[in-house]
PDB file of the backbone (N, CA, C, O) and the ligand in Angstrom, with CONECT records:
HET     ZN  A 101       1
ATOM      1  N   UNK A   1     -29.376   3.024 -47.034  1.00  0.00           N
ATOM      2  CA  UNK A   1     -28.289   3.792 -46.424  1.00  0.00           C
ATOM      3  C   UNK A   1     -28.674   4.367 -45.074  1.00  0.00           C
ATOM      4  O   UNK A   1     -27.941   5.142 -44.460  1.00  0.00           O
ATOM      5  N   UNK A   2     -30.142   3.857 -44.535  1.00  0.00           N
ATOM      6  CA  UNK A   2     -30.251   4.473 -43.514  1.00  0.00           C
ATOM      7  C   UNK A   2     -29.440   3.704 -42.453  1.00  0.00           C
ATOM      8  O   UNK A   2     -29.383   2.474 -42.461  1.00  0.00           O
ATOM      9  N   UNK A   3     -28.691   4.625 -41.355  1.00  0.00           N
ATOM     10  CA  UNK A   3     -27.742   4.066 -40.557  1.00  0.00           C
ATOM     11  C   UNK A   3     -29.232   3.845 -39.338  1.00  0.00           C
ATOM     12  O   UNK A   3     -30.310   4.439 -39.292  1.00  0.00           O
ATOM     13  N   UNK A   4     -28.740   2.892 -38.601  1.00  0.00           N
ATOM     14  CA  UNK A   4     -29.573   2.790 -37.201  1.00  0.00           C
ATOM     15  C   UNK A   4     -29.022   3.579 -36.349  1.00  0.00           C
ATOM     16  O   UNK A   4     -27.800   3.705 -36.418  1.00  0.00           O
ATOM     17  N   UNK A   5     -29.703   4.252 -35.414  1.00  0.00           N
ATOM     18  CA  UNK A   5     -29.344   5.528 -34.891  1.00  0.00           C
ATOM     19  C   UNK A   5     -29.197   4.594 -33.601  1.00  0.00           C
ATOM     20  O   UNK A   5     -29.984   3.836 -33.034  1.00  0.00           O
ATOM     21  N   UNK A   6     -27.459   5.072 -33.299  1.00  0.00           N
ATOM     22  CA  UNK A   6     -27.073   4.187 -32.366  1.00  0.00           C
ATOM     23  C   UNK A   6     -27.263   5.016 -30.964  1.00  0.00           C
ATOM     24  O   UNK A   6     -27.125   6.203 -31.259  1.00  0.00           O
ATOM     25  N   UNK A   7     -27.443   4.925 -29.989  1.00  0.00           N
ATOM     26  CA  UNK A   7     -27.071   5.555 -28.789  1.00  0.00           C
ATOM     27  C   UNK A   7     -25.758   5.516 -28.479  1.00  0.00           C
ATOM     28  O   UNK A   7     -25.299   4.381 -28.607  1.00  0.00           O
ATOM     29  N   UNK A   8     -24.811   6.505 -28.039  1.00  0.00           N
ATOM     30  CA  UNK A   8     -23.896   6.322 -27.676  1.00  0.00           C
ATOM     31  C   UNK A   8     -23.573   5.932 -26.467  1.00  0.00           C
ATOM     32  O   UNK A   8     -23.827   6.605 -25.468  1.00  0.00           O
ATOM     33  N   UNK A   9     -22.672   4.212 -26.436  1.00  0.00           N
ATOM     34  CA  UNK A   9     -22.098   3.886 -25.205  1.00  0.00           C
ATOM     35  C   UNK A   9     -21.671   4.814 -23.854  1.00  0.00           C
ATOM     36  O   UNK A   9     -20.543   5.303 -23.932  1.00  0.00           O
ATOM     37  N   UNK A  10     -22.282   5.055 -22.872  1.00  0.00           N
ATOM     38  CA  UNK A  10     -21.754   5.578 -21.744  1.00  0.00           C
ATOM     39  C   UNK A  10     -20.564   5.233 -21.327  1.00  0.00           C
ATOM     40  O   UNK A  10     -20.276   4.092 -20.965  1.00  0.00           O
ATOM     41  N   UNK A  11     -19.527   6.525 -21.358  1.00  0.00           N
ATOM     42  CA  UNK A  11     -18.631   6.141 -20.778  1.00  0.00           C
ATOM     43  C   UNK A  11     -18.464   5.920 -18.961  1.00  0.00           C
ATOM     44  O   UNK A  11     -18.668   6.890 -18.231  1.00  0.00           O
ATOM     45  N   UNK A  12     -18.206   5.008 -18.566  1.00  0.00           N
ATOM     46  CA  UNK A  12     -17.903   4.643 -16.742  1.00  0.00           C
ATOM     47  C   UNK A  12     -17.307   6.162 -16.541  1.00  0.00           C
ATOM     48  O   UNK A  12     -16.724   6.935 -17.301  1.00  0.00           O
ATOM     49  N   UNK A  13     -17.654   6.222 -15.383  1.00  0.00           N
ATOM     50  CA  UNK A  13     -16.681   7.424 -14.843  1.00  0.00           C
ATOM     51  C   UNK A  13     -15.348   6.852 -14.143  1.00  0.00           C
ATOM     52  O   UNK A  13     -15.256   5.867 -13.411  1.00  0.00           O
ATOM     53  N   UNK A  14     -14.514   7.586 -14.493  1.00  0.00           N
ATOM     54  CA  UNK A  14     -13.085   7.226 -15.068  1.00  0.00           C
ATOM     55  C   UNK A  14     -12.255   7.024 -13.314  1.00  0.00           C
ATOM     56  O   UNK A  14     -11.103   6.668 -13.064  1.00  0.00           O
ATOM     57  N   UNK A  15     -13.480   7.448 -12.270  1.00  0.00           N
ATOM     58  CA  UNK A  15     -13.086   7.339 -10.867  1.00  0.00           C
ATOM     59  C   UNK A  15     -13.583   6.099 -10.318  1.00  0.00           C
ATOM     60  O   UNK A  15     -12.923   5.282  -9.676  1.00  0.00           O
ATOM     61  N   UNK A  16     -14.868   6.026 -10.643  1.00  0.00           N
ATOM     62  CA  UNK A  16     -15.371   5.066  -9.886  1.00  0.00           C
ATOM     63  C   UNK A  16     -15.950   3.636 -10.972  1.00  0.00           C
ATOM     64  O   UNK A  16     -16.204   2.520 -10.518  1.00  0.00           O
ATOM     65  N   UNK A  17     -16.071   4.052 -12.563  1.00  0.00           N
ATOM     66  CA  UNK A  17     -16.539   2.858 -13.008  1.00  0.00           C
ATOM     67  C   UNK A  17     -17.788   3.076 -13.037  1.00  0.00           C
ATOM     68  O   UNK A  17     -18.437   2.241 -13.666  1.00  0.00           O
ATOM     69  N   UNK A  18     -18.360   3.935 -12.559  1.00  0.00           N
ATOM     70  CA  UNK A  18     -20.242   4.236 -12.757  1.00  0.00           C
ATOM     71  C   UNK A  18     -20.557   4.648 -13.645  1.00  0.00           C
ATOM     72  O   UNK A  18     -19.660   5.277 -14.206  1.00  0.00           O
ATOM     73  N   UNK A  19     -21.979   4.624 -14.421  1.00  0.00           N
ATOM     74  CA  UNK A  19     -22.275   5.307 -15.505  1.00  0.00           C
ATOM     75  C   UNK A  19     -22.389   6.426 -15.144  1.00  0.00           C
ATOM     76  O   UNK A  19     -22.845   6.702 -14.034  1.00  0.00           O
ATOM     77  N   UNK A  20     -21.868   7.615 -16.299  1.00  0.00           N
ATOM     78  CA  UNK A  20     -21.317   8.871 -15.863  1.00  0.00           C
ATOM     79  C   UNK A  20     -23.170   9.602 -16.394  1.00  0.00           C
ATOM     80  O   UNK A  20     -24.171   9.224 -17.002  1.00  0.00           O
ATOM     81  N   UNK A  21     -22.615  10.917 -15.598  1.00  0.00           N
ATOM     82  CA  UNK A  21     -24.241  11.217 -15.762  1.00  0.00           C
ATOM     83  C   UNK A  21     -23.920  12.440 -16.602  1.00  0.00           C
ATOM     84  O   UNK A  21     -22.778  12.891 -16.527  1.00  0.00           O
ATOM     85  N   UNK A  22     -24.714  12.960 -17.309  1.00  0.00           N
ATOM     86  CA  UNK A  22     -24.445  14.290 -18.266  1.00  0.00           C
ATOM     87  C   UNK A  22     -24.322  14.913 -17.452  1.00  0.00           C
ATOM     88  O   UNK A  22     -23.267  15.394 -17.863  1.00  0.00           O
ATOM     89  N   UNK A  23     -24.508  15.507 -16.346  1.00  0.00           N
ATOM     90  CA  UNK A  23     -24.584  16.534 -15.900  1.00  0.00           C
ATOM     91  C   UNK A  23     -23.046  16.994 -15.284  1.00  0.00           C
ATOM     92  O   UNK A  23     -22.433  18.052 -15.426  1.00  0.00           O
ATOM     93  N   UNK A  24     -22.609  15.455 -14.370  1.00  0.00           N
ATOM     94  CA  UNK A  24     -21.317  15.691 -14.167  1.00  0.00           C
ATOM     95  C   UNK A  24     -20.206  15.116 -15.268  1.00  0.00           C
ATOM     96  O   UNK A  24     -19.072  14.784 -14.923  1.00  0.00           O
ATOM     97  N   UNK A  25     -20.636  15.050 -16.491  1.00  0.00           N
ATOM     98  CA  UNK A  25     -19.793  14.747 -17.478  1.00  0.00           C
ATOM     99  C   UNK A  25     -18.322  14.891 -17.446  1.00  0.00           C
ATOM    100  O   UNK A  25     -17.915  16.052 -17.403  1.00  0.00           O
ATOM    101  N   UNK A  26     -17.453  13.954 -17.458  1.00  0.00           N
ATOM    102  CA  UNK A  26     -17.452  12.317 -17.538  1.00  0.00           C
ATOM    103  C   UNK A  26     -17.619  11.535 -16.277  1.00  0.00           C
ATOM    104  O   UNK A  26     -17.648  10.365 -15.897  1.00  0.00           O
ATOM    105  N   UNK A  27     -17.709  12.654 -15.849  1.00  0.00           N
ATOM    106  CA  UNK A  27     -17.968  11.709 -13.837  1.00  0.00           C
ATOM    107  C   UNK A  27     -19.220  11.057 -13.831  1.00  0.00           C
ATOM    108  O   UNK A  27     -19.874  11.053 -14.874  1.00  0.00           O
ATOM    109  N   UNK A  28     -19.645  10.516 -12.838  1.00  0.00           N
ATOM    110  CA  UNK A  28     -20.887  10.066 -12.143  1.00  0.00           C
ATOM    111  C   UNK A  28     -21.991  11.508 -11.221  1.00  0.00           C
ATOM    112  O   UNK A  28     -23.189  11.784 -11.181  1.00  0.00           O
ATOM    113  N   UNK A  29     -20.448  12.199 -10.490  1.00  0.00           N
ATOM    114  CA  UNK A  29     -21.384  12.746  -9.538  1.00  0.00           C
ATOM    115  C   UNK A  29     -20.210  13.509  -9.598  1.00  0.00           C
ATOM    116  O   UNK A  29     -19.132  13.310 -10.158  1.00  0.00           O
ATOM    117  N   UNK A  30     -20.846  14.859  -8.575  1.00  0.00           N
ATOM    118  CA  UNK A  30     -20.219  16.263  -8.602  1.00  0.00           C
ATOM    119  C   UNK A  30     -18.243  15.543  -7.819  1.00  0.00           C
ATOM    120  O   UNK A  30     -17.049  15.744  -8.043  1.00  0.00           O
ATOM    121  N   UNK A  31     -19.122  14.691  -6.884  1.00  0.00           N
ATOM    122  CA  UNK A  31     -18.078  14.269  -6.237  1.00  0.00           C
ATOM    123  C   UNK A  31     -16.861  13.481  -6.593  1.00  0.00           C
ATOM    124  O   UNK A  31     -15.984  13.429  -5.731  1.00  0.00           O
ATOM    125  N   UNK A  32     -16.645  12.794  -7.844  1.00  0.00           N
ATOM    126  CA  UNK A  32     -15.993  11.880  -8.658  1.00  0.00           C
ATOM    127  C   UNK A  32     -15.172  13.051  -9.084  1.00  0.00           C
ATOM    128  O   UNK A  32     -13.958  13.230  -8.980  1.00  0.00           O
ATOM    129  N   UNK A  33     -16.230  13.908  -9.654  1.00  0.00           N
ATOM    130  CA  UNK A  33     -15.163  15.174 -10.732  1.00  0.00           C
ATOM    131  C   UNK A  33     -14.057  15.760  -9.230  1.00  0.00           C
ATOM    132  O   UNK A  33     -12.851  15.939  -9.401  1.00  0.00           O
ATOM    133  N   UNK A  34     -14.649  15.959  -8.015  1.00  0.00           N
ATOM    134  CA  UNK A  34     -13.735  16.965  -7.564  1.00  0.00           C
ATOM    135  C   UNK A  34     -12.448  15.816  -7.064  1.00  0.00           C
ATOM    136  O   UNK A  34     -11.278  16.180  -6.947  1.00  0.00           O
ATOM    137  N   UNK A  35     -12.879  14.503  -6.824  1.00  0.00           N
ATOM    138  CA  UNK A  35     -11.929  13.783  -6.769  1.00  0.00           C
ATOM    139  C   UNK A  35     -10.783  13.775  -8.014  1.00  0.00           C
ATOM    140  O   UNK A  35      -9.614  13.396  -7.939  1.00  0.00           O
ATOM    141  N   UNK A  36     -11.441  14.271  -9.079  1.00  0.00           N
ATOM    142  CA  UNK A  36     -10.467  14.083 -10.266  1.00  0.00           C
ATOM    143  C   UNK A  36      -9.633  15.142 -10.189  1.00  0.00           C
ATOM    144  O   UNK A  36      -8.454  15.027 -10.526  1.00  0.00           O
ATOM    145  N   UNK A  37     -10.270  16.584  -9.625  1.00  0.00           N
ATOM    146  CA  UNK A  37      -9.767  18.129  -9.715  1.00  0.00           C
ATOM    147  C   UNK A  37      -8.731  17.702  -8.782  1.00  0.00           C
ATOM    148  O   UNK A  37      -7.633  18.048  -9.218  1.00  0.00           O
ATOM    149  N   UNK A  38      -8.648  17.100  -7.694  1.00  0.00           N
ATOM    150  CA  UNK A  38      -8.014  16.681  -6.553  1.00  0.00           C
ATOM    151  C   UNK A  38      -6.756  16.030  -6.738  1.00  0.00           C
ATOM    152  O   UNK A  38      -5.750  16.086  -6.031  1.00  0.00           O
ATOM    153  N   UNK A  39      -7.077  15.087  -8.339  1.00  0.00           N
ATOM    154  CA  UNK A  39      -5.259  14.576  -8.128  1.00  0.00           C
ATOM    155  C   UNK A  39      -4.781  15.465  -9.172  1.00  0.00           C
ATOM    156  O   UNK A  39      -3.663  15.293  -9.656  1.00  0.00           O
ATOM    157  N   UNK A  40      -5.528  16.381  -9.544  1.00  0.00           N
ATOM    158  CA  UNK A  40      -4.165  17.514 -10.476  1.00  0.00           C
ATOM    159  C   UNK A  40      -4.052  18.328  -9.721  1.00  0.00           C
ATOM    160  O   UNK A  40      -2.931  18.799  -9.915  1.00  0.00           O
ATOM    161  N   UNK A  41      -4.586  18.903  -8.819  1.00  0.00           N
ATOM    162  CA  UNK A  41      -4.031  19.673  -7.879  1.00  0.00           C
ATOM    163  C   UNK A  41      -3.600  19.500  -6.649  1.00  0.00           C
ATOM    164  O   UNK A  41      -3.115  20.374  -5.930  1.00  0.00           O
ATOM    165  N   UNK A  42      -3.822  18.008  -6.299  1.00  0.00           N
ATOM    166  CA  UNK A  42      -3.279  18.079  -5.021  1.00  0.00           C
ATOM    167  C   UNK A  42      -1.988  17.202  -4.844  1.00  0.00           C
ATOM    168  O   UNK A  42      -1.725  16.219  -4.151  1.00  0.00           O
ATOM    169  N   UNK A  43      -1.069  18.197  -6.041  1.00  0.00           N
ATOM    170  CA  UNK A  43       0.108  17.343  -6.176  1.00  0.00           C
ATOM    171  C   UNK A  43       0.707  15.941  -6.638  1.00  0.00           C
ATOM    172  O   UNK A  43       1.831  15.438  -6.645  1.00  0.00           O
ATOM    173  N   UNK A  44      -0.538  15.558  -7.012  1.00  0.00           N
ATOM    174  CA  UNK A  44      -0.714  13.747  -7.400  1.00  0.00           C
ATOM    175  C   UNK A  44       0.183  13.780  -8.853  1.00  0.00           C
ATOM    176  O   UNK A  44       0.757  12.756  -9.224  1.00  0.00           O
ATOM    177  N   UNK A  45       0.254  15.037  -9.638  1.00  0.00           N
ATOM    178  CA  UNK A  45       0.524  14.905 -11.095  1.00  0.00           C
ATOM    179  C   UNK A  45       1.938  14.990 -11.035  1.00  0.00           C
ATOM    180  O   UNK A  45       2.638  15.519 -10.172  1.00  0.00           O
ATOM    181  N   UNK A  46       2.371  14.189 -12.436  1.00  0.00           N
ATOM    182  CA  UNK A  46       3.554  14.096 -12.419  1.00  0.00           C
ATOM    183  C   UNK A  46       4.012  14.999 -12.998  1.00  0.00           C
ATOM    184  O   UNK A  46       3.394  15.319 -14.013  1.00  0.00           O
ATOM    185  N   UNK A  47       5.026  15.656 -12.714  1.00  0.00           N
ATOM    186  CA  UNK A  47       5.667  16.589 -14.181  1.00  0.00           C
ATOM    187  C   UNK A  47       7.059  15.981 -14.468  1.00  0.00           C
ATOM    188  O   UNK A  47       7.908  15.696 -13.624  1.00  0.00           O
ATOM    189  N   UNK A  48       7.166  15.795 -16.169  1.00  0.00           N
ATOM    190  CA  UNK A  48       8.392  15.133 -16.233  1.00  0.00           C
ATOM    191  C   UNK A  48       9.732  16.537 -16.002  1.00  0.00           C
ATOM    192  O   UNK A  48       9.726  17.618 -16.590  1.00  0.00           O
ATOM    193  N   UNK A  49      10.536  16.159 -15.203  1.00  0.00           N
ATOM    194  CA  UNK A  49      11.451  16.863 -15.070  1.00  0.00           C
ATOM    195  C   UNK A  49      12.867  16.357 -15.516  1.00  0.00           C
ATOM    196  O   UNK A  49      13.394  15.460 -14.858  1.00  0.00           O
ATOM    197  N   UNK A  50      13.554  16.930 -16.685  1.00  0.00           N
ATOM    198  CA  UNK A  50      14.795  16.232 -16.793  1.00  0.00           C
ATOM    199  C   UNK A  50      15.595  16.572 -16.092  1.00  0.00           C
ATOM    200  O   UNK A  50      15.229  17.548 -15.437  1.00  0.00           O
ATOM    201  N   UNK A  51      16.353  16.315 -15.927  1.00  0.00           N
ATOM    202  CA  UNK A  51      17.530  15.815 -14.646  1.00  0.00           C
ATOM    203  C   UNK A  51      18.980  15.804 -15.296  1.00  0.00           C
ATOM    204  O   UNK A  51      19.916  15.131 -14.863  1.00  0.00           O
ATOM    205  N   UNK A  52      19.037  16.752 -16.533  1.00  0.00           N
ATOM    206  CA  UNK A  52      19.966  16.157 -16.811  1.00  0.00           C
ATOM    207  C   UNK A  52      21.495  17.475 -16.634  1.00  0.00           C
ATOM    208  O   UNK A  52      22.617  17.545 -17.135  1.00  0.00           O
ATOM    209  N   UNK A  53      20.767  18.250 -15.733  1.00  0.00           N
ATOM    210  CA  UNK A  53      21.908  19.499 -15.202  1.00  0.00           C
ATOM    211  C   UNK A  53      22.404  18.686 -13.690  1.00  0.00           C
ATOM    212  O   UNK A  53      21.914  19.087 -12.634  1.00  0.00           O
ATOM    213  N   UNK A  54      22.825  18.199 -13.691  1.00  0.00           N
ATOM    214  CA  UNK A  54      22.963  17.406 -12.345  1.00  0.00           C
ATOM    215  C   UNK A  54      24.414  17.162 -12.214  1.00  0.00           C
ATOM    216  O   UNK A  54      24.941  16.203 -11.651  1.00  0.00           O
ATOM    217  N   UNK A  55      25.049  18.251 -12.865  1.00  0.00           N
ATOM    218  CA  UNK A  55      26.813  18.160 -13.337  1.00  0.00           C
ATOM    219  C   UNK A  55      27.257  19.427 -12.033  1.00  0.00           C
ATOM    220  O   UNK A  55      27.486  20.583 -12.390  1.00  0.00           O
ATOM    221  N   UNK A  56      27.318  19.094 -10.814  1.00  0.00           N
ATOM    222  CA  UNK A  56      27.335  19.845  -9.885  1.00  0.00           C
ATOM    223  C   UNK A  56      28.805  20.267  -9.905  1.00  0.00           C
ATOM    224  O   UNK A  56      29.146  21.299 -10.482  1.00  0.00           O
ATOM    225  N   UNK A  57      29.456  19.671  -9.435  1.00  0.00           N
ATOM    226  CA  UNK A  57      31.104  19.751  -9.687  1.00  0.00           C
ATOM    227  C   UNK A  57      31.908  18.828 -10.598  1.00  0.00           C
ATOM    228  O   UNK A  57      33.030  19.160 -10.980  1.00  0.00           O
ATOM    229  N   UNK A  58      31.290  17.564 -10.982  1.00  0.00           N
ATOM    230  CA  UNK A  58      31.487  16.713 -11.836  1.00  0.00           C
ATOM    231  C   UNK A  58      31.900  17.278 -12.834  1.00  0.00           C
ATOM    232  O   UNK A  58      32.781  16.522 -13.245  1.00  0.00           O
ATOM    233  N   UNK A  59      31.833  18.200 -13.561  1.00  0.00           N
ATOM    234  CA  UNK A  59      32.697  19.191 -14.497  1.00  0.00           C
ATOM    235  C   UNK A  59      33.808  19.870 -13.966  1.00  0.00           C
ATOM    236  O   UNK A  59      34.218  20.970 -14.337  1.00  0.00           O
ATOM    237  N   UNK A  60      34.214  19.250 -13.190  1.00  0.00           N
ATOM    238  CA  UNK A  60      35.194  20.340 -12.844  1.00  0.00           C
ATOM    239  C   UNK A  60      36.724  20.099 -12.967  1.00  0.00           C
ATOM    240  O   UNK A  60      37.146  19.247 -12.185  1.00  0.00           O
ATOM    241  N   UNK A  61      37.520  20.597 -13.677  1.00  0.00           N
ATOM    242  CA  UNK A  61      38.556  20.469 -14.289  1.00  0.00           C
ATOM    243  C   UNK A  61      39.902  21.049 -13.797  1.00  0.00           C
ATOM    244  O   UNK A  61      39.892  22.272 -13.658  1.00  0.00           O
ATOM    245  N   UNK A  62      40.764  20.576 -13.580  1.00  0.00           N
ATOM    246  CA  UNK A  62      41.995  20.916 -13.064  1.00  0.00           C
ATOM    247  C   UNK A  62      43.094  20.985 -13.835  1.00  0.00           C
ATOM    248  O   UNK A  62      44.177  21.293 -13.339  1.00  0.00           O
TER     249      UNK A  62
HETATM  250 ZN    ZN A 101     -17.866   8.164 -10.126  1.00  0.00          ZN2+
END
C-alpha cells in the first residue's frame, strides 16, 4: 500500500507558460503576478452586466 511519493506537476505560469516558482506562486516571477494584478485592475475584467432595464420610453403607454 505504499503509494510512490509523487512530486507534484508544476503548474506553467498561467502568463507566460514558465515553470512557476514557489515564491511567486502561480507565476514565474514577481513580474507575471503583477501582470496578472494588472488585468483585474486595469479594467481588463469583465463584469456581467444585465441589460435588461433598457425600457427607456418603450413602456410608454397612451
Ligand atoms: Zn511567467
Amino acid at each position: 500500500m505504499a503509494e510512490p511519493v509523487r512530486l507534484r506537476p508544476k503548474r506553467p505560469c498561467p502568463i507566460c507558460q514558465k515553470p512557476s516558482q514557489q515564491k511567486f506562486h502561480p507565476f514565474c516571477s514577481n513580474r507575471c503576478a503583477q501582470i496578472d494584478l494588472n488585468r483585474w485592475f486595469g479594467g481588463n475584467y469583465a463584469i456581467p452586466v444585465k441589460d435588461d432595464e433598457s425600457d427607456e420610453d418603450e413602456q410608454r403607454e397612451t
